[in-house]
Each structure stands twice: as C-alpha cells, then as structure tokens.
C-alpha positions as CSV (number, residue, x, y, z in Angstrom):
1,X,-18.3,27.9,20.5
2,X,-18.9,25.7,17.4
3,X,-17.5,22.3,16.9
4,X,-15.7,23.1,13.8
5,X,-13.8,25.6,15.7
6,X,-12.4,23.6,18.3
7,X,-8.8,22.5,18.2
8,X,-8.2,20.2,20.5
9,X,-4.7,20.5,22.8
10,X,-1.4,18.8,21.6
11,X,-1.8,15.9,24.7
12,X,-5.9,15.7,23.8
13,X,-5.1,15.1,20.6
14,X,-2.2,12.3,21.3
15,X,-5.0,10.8,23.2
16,X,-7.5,11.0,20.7
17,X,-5.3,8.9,17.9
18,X,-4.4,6.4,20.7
19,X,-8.0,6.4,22.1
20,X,-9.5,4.0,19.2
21,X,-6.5,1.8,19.4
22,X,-7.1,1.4,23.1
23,X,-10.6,0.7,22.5
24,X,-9.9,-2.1,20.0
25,X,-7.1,-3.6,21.9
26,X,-9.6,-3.7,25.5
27,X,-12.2,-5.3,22.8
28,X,-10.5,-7.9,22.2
29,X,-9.2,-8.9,25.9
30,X,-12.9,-8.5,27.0
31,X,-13.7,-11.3,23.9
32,X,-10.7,-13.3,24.4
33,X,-11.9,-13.4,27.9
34,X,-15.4,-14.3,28.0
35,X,-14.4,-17.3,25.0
36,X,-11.9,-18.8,27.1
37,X,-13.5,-18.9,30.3
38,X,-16.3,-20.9,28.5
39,X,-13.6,-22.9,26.6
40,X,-10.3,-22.7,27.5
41,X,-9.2,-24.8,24.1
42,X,-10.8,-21.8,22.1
43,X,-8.3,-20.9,19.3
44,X,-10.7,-18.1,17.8
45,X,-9.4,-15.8,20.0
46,X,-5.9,-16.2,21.8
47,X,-5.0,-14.0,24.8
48,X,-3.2,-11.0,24.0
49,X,-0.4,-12.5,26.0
50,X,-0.3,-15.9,23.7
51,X,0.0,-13.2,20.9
52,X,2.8,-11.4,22.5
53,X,4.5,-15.0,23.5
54,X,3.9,-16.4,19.7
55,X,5.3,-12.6,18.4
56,X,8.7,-13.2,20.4
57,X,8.9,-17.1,19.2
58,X,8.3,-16.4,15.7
59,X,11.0,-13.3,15.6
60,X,13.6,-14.9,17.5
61,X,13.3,-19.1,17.1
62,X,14.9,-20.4,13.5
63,X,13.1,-23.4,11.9
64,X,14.1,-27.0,12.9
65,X,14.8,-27.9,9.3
66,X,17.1,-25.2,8.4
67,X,17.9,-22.8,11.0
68,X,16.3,-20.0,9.8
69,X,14.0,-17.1,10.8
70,X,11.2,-18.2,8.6
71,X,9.4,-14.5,10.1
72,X,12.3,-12.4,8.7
73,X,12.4,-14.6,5.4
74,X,8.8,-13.7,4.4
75,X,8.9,-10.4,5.1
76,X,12.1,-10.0,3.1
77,X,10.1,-11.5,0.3
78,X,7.2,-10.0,0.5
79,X,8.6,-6.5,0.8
80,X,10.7,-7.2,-2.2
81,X,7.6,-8.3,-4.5
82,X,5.8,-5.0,-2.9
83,X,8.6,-2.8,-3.2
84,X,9.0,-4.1,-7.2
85,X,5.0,-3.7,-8.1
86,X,5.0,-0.2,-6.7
87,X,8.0,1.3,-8.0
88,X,7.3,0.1,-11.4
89,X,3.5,1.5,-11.0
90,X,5.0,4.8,-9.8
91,X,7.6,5.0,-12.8
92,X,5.0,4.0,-15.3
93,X,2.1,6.1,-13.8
94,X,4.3,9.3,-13.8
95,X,5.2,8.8,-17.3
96,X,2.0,8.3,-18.7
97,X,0.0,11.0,-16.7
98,X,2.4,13.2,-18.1
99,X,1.6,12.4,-21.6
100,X,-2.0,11.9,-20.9
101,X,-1.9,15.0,-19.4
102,X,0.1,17.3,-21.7
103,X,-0.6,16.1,-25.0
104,X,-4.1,16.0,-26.6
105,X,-3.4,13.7,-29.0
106,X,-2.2,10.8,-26.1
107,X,-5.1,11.9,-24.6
108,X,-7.5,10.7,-26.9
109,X,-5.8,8.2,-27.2
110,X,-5.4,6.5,-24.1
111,X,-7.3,8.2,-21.4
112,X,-10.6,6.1,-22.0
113,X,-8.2,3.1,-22.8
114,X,-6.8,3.4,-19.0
115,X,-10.7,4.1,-17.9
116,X,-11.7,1.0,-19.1
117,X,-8.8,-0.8,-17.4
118,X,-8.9,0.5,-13.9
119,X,-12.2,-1.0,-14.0
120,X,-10.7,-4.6,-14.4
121,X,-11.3,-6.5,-11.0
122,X,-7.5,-7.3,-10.9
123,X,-7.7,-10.2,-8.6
124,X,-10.1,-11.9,-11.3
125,X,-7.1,-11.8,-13.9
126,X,-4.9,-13.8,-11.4
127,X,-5.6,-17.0,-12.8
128,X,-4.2,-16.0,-16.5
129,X,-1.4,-14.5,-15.1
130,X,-0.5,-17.6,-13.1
131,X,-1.1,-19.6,-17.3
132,X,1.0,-16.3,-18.6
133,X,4.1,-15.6,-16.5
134,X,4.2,-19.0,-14.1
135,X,3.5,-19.2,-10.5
136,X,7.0,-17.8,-9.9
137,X,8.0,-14.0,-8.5
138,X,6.7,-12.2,-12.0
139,X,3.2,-12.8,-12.0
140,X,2.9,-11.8,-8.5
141,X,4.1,-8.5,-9.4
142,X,2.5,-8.1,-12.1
143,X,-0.8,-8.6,-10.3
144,X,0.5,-5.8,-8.3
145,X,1.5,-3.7,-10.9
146,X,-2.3,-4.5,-13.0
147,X,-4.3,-3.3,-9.6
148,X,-2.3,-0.6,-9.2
149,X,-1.2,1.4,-12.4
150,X,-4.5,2.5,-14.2
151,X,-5.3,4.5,-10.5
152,X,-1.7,6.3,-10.7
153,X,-2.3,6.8,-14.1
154,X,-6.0,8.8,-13.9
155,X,-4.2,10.4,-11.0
156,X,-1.2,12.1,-12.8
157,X,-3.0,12.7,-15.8
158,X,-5.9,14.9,-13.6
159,X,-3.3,16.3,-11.4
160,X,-1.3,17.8,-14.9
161,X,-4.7,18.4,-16.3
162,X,-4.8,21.1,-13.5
163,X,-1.6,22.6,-13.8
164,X,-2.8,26.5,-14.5
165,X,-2.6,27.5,-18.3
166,X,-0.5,30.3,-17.4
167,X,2.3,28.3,-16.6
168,X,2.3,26.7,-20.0
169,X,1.7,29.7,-21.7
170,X,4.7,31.3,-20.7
171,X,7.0,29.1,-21.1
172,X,5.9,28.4,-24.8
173,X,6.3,32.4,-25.2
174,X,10.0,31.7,-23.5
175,X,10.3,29.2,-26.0
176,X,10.0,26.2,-23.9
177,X,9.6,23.1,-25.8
178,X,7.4,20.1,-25.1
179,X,10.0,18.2,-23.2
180,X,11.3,21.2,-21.5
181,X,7.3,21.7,-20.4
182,X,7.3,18.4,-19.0
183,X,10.2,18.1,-17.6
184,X,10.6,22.0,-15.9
185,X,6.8,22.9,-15.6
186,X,5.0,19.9,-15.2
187,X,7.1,17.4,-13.5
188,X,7.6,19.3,-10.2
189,X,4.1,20.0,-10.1
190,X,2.6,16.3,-10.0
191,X,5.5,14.8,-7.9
192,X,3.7,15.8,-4.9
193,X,1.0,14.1,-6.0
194,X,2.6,11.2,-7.1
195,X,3.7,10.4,-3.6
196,X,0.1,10.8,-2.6
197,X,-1.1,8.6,-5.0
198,X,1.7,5.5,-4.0
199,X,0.5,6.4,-0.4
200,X,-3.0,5.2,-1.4
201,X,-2.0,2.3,-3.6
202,X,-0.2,0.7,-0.9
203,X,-3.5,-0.5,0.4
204,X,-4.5,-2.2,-2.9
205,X,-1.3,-3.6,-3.3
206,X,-0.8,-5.3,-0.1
207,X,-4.1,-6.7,-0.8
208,X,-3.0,-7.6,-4.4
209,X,0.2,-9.4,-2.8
210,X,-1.4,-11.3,-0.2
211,X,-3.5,-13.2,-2.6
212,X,-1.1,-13.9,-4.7
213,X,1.1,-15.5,-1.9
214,X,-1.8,-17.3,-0.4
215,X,-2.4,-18.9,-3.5
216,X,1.2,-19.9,-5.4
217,X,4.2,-19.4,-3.3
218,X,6.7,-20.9,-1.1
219,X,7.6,-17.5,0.7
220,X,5.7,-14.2,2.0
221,X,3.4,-12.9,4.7
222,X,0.9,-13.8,3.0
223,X,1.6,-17.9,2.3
224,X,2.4,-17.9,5.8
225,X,-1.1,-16.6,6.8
226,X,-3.1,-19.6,4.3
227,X,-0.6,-22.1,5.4
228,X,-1.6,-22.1,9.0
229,X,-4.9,-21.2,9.0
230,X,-5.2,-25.1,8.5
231,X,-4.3,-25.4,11.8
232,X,-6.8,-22.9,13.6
233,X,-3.7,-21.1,14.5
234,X,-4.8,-17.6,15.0
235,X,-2.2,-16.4,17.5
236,X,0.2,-17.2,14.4
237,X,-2.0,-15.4,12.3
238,X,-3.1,-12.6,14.1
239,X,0.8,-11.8,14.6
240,X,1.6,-11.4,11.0
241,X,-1.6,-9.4,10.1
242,X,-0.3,-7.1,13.1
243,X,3.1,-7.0,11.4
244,X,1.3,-6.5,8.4
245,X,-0.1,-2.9,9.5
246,X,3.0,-1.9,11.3
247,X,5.2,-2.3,8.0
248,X,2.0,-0.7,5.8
249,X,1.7,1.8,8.7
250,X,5.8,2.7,8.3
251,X,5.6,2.6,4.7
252,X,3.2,5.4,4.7
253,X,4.6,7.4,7.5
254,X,8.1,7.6,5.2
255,X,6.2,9.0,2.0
256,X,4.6,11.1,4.0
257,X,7.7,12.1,5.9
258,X,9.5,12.9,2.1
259,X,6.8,14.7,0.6
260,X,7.1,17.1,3.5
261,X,10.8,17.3,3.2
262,X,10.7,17.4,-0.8
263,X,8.0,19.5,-1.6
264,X,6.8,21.4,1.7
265,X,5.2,23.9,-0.5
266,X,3.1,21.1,-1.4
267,X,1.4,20.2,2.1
268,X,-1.3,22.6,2.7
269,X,-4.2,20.3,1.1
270,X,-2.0,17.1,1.5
C-alpha cells in the first residue's frame, strides 16, 4: 500500500499530535538535566518542576504592593489590545475586499495601493507611531492593526475575486443591485474565509503586540516577559510564553470551532 493512502487509526493519530509535544517536553528535561548537574545555579534552563512551581505562584500569589494577580492583569490587557487590533482588522479587511473585489473601479484604485503596504515591515513603523499616537493603548493597536490589515485585505479581495461569474450574473438578470450583490451574493461567500484569514493573523499579531509591550507599557504578557528577563528569570519567562500558546492555541481552536458551526458547507478545503 502507498503512503498516501494510509489513514492512520483514531488512537494512532491522538498519538501522533501528542507525539512531538512529548518529544519536545523529554528534550528539555534531558537539557535541563545535563545543565544542572554541571551547575546547579543554571537559570538557562529551570526544571520542568521549577516551571510548574513558578506557574502555580504566579496564578495564585497577588503582589506585595497591591494585592493583585499581576498574571491575570496582563493577560486581561493584553487580550484586550489583541482582541481590539483584530476585530478592527477583520471589520476593515472584510469591507474593503469586498470593494476591492466587486468593483473595478476600487480596484484600480487601491489593490496595488494595499500591495505596496503589506510590504511595510510593520515593526519598523513602531517608532512613529509611539511620536504619532503616544506610548499609551492606541499605538499598540494600531501596530497591530498596520501588520495585520493589508493581509486580510489581499485575502478578501482574491477570495471575492473567485466568486463564480454565474452567480453575479444572475442576480443582475434578477435585478440585484450592487449592494444587494454584496451583501446576498458575496458576503456569505468570503465569511468563511474571513475566519481563515484572522486564524492566520493571530500569529502576526501576537508578535506585533509583544513588541509593542516589551517596549512602552506598564501592563501585558509581553512587558512582563522584557521586565524579567533582567533578572535571568527564565522559569518566569518560560511560563508566560507557555501561556502565551495555550491562549493563541484556544483562540484558534474557537474560530475554527465557529467556521464549522457557521458555514459547514465551507470545510471541505478549510
């Protein structure tokens, strides 16, 4: 039998998603090991049990100052910043790809315009938007929103690029208009999509957030991460990247979870 005709069993294949996971994990005790039986003061790489210890402490203890569970507090902040960026990317993204997408006219108009754009290293514009909008919540998501939109835009304009011509055809012979298109042909067409392309933005935009925090702010994962790394403290830090994936990991498992329930006839090539 060829490769490309074996399916492996439900439990094989369980195994096979936790088997690289498992291999990371043993990785690192086998490292963590071998460094701190040469050095037991080694801080590049804390047992997985001073992880798990510093995990509990950092969910559980509140600050000495004020009480409070600094953990909880940055993610709060940063998921509020990340939540912002995206949903206006998405909102902006869809409306635009439409227009780019349905009207030749916008299309000329903008579609090399947004080219040009999306190839604008966003993390290099950070400094002017610190001088622009402040170092306060607003620049951080516009950072966000600036790496982020020109992709859903290119997306949603292709994706109603495809949309067959039959379909606008006949409902211009049923004497559709323009925003009926849009909104009854063309809309439930690129949603799908559109939930694909946020899935693949969240990547960027974590990224975009992080340096944003790291550099101004008082609040966030990411501030948290360049605040201690001052102090070696890599237990601390390797904790919140691990939160970091388990809340990116969520985030993606949801959309994924509502573009099944919305738009199941949608999943085939998804």
């Amino acid at each position: 039998m060829r490769l490309i005709n074996l399916v492996p069993s439900r439990p094989l294949a369980l195994f096979l998603v936790l088997l690289p996971f498992i291999a990371v994990i043993i990785a690192y005790a086998i490292g963590s090991d071998i460094r701190l039986t040469a050095n037991p003061q080694d801080k590049l790489l804390p047992a997985p049990s001073t992880i798990g210890e510093t995990m509990v402490k950092l969910t559980t203890e509140g600050d000495r100052r004020t009480g409070d569970i600094l953990f909880w507090q940055d993610t709060w902040a940063s998921l509020q910043r990340l939540a912002l960026g995206i949903g206006i990317s998405g909102s902006l993204g869809l409306l635009f790809g439409l227009v780019i997408g349905l009207l030749p006219m916008a299309r000329s108009l903008l579609a090399q315009f947004v080219a040009v754009l999306s190839m604008i290293p966003p993390l290099a514009l950070l400094p002017i938007l610190f001088i622009v909008f402040g170092l306060g919540e607003l620049s951080k998501v516009v950072l966000i929103v600036i790496g982020t939109l020109p992709f859903i835009i290119r997306d949603m304009s292709q994706r109603t690029l495809e949309i067959p011509d039959e379909l606008l055809v006949k409902a211009q012979t049923l004497g559709a208009s323009s925003w009926v298109i849009a909104l009854r042909v063309a809309l439930p067409q690129v949603m799908p999509r559109l939930i694909q392309a946020v899935r693949l933005s969240l990547g960027p935009a974590w990224l975009f957030l992080i340096a944003a925090e790291a550099i101004a702010s008082d609040s966030g994962l990411g501030y948290r991460i360049f605040l201690v790394r001052r102090y070696l403290a890599m237990d601390v830090i390797l904790t919140y990247v691990i939160w970091i994936t388990i809340l990116a990991f969520i985030m993606d498992w949801l959309l994924r979870r509502a573009s099944k329930r919305l738009f199941p006839w949608a999943e085939g090539g998804l």
